[in-house]
C-alpha positions in Angstrom: 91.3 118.8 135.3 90.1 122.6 135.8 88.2 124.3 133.7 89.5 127.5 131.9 87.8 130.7 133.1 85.8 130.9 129.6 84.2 127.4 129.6 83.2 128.2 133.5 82.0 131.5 132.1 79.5 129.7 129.3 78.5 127.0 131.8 76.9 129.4 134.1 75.1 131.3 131.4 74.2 128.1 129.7 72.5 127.1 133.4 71.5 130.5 133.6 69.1 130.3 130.8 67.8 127.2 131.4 67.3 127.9 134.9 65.5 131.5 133.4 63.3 129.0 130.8 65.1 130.9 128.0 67.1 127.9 125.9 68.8 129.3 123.0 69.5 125.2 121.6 67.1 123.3 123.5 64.1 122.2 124.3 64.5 124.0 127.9 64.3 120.6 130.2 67.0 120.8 133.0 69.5 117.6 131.8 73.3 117.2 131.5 72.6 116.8 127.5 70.6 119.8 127.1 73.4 121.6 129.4 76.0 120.1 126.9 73.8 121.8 124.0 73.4 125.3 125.3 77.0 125.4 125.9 77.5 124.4 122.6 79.9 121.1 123.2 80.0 117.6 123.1 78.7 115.3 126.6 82.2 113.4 126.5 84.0 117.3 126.6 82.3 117.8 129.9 83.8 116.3 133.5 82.1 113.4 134.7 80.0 113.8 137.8 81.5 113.8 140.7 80.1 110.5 141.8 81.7 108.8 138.9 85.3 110.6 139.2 87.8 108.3 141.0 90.1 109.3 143.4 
């Protein structure tokens, strides 16, 4: 499923922060949670890694 030009939009400045060391909702460590939290959504609203996906 893609994702919509906004959600990529806050995923890159959610990574971009953490990457920067300047969390706005977390305690800063690189993690899929923590990336969850900065963007502000739940871990089962985010795509599975790609090793998990089948097909």
């Amino acid at each position: 499923m893609p994702v919509s030009a906004t959600s990529a939009a806050k995923l890159r400045e959610a990574m971009a922060r953490l990457l920067a060391g300047e969390p706005l909702h977390t305690d800063g460590a690189l993690s899929q949670e923590n990336l969850a939290r900065e963007v502000q959504v739940t871990r089962s609203a985010q795509v599975p890694p790609s090793s998990s996906r089948v097909g």
